[in-house]
C-alpha positions as CSV (number, residue, x, y, z in Angstrom):
1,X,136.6,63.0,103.0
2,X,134.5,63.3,99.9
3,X,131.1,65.5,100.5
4,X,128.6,63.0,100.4
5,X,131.1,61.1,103.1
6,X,130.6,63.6,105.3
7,X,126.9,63.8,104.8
8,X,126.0,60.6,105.5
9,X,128.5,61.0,108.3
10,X,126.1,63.8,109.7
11,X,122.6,62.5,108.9
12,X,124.0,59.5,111.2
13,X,125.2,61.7,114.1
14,X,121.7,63.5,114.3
15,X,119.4,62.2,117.1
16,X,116.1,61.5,114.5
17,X,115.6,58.0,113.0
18,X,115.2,57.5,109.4
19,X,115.6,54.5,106.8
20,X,118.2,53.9,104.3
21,X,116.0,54.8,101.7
22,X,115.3,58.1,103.5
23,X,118.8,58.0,104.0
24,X,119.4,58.5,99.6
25,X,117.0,60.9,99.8
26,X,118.4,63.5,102.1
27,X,121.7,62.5,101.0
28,X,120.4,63.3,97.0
29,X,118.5,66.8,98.2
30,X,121.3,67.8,99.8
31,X,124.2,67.7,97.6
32,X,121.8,69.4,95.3
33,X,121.1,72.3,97.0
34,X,124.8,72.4,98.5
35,X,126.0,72.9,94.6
36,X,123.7,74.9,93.9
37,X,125.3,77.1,96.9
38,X,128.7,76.4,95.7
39,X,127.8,78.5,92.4
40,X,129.3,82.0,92.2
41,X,127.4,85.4,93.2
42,X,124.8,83.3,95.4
43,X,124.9,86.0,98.9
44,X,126.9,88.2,97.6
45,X,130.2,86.3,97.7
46,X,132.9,84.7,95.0
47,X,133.7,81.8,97.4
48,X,133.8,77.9,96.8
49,X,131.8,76.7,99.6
50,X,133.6,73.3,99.0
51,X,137.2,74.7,99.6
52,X,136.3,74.7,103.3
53,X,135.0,71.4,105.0
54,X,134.0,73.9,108.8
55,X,131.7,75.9,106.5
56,X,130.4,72.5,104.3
57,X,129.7,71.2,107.8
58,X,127.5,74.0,108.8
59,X,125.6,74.2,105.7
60,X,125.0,70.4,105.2
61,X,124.0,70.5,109.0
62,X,121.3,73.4,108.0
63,X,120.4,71.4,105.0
64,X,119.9,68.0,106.9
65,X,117.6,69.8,109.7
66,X,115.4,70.9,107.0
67,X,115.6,68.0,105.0
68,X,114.8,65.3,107.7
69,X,112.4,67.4,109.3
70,X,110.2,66.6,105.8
71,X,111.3,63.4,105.7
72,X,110.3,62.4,109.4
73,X,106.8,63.3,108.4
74,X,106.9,62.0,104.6
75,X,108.7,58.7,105.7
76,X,109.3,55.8,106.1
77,X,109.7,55.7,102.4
78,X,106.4,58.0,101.6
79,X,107.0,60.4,99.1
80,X,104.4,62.2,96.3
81,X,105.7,59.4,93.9
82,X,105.1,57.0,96.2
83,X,101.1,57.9,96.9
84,X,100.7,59.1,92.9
85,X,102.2,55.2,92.2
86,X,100.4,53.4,94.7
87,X,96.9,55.4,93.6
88,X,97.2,53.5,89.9
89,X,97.4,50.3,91.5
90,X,93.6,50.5,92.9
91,X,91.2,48.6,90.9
92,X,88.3,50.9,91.9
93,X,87.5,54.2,94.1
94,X,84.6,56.3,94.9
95,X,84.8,60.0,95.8
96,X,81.9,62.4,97.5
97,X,83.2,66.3,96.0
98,X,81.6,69.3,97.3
99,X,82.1,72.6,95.6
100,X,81.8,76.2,96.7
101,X,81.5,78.9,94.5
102,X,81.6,81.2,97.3
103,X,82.5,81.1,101.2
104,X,78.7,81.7,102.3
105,X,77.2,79.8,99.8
106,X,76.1,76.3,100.3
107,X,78.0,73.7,98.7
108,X,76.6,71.7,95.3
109,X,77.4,67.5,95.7
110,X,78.9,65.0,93.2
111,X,79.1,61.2,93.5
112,X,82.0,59.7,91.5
113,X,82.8,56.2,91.1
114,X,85.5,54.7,88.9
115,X,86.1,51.2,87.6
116,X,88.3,49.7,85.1
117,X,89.2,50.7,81.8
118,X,87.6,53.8,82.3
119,X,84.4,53.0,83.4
120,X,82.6,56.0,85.0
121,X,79.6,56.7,86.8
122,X,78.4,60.1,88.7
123,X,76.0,61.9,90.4
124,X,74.9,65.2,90.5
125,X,71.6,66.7,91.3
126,X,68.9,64.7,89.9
127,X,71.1,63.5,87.2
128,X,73.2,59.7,86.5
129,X,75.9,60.1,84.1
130,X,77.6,57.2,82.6
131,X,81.0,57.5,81.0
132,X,83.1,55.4,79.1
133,X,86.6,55.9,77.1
134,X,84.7,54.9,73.6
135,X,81.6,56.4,74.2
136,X,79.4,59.5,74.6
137,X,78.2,60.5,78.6
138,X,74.7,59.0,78.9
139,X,72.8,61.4,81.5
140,X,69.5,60.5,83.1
141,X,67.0,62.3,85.3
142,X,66.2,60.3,87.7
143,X,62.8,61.9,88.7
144,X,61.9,62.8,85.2
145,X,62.8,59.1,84.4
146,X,64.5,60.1,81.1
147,X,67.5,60.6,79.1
148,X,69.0,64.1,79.2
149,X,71.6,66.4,78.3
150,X,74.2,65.6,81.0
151,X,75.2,68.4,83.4
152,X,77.3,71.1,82.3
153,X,79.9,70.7,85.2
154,X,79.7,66.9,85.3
155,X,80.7,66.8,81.6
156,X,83.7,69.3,82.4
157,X,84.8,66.9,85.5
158,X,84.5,63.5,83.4
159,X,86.2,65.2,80.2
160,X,89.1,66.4,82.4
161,X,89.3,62.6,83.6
162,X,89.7,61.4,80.2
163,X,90.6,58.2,79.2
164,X,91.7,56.6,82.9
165,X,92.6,53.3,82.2
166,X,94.8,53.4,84.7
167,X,93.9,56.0,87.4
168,X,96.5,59.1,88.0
169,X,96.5,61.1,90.8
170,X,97.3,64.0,88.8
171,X,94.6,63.8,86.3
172,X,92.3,63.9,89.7
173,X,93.9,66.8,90.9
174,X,93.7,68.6,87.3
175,X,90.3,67.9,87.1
176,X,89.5,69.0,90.6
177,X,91.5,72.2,90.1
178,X,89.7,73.0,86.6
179,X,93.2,72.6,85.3
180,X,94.5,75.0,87.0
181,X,97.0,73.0,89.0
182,X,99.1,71.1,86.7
183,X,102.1,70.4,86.5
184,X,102.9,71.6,90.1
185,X,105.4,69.7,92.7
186,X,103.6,68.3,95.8
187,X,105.4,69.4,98.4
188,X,105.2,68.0,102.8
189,X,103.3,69.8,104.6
190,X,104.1,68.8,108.2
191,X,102.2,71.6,110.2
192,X,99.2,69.7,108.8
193,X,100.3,66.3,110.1
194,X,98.8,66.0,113.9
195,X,98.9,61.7,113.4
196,X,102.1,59.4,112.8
197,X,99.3,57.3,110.1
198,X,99.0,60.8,107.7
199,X,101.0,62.1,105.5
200,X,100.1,65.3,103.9
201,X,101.3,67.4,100.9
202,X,100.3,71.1,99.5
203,X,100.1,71.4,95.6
204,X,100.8,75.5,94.8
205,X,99.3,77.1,91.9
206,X,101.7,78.7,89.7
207,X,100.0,81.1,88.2
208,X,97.2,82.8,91.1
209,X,96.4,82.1,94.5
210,X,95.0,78.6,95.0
211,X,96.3,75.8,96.4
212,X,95.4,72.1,96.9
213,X,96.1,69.8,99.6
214,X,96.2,66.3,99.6
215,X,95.9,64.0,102.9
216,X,97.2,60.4,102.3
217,X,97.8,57.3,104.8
218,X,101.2,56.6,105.5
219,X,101.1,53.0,105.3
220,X,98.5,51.9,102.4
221,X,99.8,55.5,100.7
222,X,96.4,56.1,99.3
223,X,94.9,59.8,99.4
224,X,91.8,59.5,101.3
225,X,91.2,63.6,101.1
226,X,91.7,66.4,99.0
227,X,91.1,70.0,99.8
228,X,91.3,72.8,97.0
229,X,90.6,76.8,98.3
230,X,91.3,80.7,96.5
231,X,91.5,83.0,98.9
232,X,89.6,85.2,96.7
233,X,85.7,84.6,97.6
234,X,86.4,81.8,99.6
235,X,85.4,79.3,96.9
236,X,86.2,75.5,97.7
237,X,86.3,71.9,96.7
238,X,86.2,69.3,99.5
239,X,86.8,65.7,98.1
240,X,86.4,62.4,100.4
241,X,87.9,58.8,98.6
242,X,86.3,56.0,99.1
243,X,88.0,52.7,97.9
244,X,86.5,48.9,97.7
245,X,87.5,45.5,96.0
246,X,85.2,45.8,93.2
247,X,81.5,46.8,92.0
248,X,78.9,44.6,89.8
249,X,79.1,44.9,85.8
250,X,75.7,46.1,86.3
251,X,76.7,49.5,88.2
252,X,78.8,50.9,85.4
253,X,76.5,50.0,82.4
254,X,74.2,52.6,80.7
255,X,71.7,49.8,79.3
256,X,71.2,48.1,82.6
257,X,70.1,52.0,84.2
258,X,67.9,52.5,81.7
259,X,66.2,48.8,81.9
260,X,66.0,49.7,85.5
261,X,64.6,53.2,85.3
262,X,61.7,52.1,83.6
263,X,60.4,49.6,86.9
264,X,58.5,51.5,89.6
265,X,59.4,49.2,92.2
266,X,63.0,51.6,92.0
267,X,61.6,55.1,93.8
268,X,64.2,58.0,92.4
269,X,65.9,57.4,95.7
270,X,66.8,53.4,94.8
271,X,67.9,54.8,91.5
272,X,70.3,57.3,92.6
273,X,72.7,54.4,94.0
274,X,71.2,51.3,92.5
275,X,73.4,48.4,92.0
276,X,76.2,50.1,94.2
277,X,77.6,47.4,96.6
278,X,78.9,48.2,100.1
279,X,81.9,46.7,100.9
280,X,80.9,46.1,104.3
281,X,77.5,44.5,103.0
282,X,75.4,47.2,104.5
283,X,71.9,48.6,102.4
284,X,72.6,51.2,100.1
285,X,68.9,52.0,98.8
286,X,66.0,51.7,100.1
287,X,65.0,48.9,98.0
288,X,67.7,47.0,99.2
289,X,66.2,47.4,103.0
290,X,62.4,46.7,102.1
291,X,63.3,43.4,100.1
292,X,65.7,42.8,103.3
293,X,68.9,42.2,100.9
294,X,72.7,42.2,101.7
295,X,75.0,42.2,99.7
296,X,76.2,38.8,100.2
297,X,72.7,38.0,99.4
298,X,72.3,39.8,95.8
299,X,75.5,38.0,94.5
């Protein structure tokens, strides 16, 4: 019986319930790690694993455990690829970051929203930024009512961000990280999962202590959180997604903001989310409530 045979043969005997794409999967991870333990001096021994089918059998059987155990909690059919893929397919998203500097410090807010070819708006503090691909950040300060040098640390996060025409998981996560996390293999985290609808995976830094995690729902596979920590100081970013159908023209566009920042009847408050559009038609500003306008009414 060839190897992969009598792996399949072995993934079927085992009392946990997995798909046929699952089913590639373990069968793929564990013929590579089996060759790899076929190669000479691994343990201390000479040996062709492969001459004996009683010893292939134990370790395939050791392999398959730990193998479906990740896949019981990454499947049906959810792997990294799968969330990273099904992330670039979202026509718009919002994320709320907090960042710590420290673990007793209090943590600094950013408001991110992204929109088609690259379209980016933020804030942080008292400051709007505005980004496109093709064009310089345009910051505002919304109590001074003016144009002004964008945030240091906004500019950083946007730049990072670059030219997202179509969104990419890992270009969030690099940004997040401050680049630190890049090119880094997501890997299940099942101690993290408490709910069949979650899937999580930890990113590992390569080269110091921190490490990212990403929590994603099984069945739309989008990341709804992302947590980055180092150990050292206890410094943090906390990120919450957001995702909706689509936003006006008017919420991306610099010109519009700084028409609108100009009209009193918009307090700093209104401006900080002006034009934003609940998906679920609820007010956003308080402009929105004193003129007594949904969002089905402003279209």
């Amino acid at each position: 019986m060839k190897p992969e045979e009598r792996i399949k043969g072995l993934i079927n005997e085992s009392d946990v319930v997995t798909g046929p794409e699952s089913d590639e999967r373990i069968l793929g991870d564990a013929l590579e790690h089996l060759e790899k333990l076929k190669k000479p001096g691994r343990a201390g021994t000479q040996r062709n694993i492969w001459s004996t089918i009683g010893k292939l059998a134990a370790a395939a059987m050791i392999v398959i455990a730990a193998l479906v155990g990740i896949y019981q909690f990454a499947a049906p059919g959810v792997a990294w690829a799968d969330v990273a893929a099904r992330f670039r397919t979202v026509p718009f998203f919002g994320a709320t970051i907090y960042i710590k500097d420290y673990a007793l410090l209090e943590p600094r807010q950013l408001e991110l929203w992204m929109g088609p070819e690259g379209r980016a708006r933020m804030r942080i503090g008292q400051q709007v930024i505005f980004g496109r691909p093709d064009q310089a950040l345009k910051a505002f300060d919304i109590r001074r009512r003016m144009v002004v040098e964008p945030d240091q640390q906004a500019v950083e996060l946007l730049d990072m961000l670059g030219d997202m025409e179509e969104y990419s998981l890992e270009t969030v996560i690099r940004s997040i990280s401050g680049g630190k996390l890049v090119d880094v293999t997501p890997l299940v985290n099942a101690d993290a999962v408490i709910s069949e609808d979650m899937v999580v995976f930890d990113v590992p830094s390569n080269d110091g202590p921190e490490w990212l995690r990403v929590y994603a729902l099984r069945e739309s596979r989008l990341p709804v959180g992302i947590r980055m920590w180092n150990p050292r100081g206890g410094s943090s970013v906390d990120v919450f997604i957001s995702y909706f159908r689509r936003q006006p023209d008017e919420f991306f566009d610099a010109s519009t903001f700084t028409t609108t920042l100009s009209d009193q009847s918009y307090t700093e408050v209104d401006l900080a989310h002006v034009f934003l559009k609940d998906p679920g038609g609820r007010f956003i500003t308080e402009k929105d409530m004193r003129e007594g306008k949904s969002n089905d009414e402003r279209k």
